[in-house]
C-alpha positions in Angstrom: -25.8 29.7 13.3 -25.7 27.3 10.4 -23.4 24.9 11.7 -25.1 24.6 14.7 -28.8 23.8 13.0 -27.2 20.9 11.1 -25.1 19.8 14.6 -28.9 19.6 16.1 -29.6 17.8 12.9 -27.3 15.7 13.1 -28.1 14.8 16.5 -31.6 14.7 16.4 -31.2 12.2 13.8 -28.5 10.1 15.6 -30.6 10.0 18.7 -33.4 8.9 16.8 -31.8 5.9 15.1 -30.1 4.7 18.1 -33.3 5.3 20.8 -33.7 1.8 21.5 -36.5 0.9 19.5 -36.3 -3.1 19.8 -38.7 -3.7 17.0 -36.5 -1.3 14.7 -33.4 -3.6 15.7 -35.3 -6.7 15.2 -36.1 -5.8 11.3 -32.9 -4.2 11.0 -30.9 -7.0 11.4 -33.7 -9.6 9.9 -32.7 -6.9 6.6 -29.3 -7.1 6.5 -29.3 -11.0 7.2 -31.8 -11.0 4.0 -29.8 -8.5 2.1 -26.5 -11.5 2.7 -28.9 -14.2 1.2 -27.2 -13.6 -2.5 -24.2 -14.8 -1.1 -25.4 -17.1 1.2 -27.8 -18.9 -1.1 -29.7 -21.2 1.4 -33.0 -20.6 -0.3 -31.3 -21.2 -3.5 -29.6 -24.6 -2.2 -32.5 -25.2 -0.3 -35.1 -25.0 -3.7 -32.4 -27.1 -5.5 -33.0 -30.0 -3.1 -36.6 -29.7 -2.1 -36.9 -29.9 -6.0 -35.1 -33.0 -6.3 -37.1 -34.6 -3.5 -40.6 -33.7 -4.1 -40.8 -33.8 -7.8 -37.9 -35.4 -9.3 -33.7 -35.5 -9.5 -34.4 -33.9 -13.4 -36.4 -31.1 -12.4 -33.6 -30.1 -9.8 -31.4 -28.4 -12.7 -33.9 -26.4 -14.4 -37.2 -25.7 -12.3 -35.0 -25.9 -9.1 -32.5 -23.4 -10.1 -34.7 -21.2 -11.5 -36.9 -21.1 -8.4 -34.3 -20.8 -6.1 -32.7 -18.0 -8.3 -36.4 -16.2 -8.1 -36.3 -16.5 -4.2 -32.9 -15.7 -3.1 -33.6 -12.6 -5.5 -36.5 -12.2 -3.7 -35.3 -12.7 0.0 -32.6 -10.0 -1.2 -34.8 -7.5 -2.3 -36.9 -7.7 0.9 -34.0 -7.6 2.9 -32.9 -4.4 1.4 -36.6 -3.1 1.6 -36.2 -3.6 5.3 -32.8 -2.2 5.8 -34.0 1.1 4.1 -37.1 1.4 6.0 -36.2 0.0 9.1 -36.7 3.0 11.4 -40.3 3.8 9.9 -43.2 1.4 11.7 -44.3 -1.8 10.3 -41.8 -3.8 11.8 -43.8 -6.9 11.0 -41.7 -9.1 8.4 -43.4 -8.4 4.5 -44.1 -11.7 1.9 -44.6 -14.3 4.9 -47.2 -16.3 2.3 -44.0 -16.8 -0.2 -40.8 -16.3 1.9 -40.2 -17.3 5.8 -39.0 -14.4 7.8 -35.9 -15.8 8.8 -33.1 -17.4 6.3 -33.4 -20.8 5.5 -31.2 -23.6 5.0 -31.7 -26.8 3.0 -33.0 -29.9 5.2 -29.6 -32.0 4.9 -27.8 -29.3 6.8 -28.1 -26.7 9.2 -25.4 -24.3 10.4 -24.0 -23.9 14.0 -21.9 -21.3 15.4 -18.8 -20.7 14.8 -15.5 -22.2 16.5 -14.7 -19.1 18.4 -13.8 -17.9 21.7 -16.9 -15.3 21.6 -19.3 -18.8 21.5 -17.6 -21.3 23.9 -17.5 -21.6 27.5 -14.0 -23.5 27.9 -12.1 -21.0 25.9 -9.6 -21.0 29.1 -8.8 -24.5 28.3 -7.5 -24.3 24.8 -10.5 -27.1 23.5 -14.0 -26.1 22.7 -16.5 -27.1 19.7 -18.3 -25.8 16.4 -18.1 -25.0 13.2 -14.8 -24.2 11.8 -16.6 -22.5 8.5 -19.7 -22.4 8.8 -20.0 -20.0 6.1 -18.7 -21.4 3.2 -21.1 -23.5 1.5 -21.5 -27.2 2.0 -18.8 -27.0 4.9 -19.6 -29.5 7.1 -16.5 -30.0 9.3 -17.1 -30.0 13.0 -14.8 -30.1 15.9 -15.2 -32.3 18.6 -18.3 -33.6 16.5 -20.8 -35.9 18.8 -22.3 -37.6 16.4 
């Protein structure tokens, strides 16, 4: 009897997370991509420059990193916030006043997709286009780059 209340359990629980809840999906995956920013460190990268532009190229190194150090912390704590909570409502994004709700990048560059099979159409063909790392930080190489 025992092992069949924590089977239901288990079930329950596993039906529940995986019911289709779009909205629960949506901040799920808007967490982990937040939850990545430490590593990513577009918000860091992307403080670093706006720093450099708006005020001045000597203010980069030390208000610069240290606000882009205080968002990307930020960005990472909300995106593990949202990972832990995501199947509990409000599935509105949190901190919209300080932090977008998507990932940011700085404005010199801006990530495509990968060079993959999964992403092209002319796979068949052997020749298709994208990103080769996209990421790896400051990777800029592009095949079959139109530009």
């Amino acid at each position: 009897m025992r092992k069949s209340i924590s089977l239901l359990t288990l079930l329950a629980v596993v039906g529940l997370m995986t019911g289709g809840c779009a909205n629960a999906e949506k901040k799920l995956g808007r967490g982990l991509s937040n939850t990545a920013e430490i590593v990513r460190m577009g918000e860091f990268r992307r403080s670093m420059e706006q720093s450099a532009f708006l005020e001045s190229p000597d203010t980069a190194y030390g208000v610069g990193f240290v606000k882009g150090m205080n968002r990307t912390l930020a960005r990472t704590g909300i995106g593990i916030y949202e990972v832990l909570t995501f199947p509990f409502p409000k599935y509105e994004p949190i901190c919209t006043d300080y932090l977008k709700p998507n990932p940011v990048y700085p404005d010199g560059y801006e990530p495509g997709v990968l060079d993959d099979s999964m992403f092209t159409s002319d796979s068949y063909t052997g020749f298709s286009g994208g990103e080769i790392a996209p990421f790896i930080p400051g990777s800029r190489f592009r095949v079959f780059d139109e530009q």
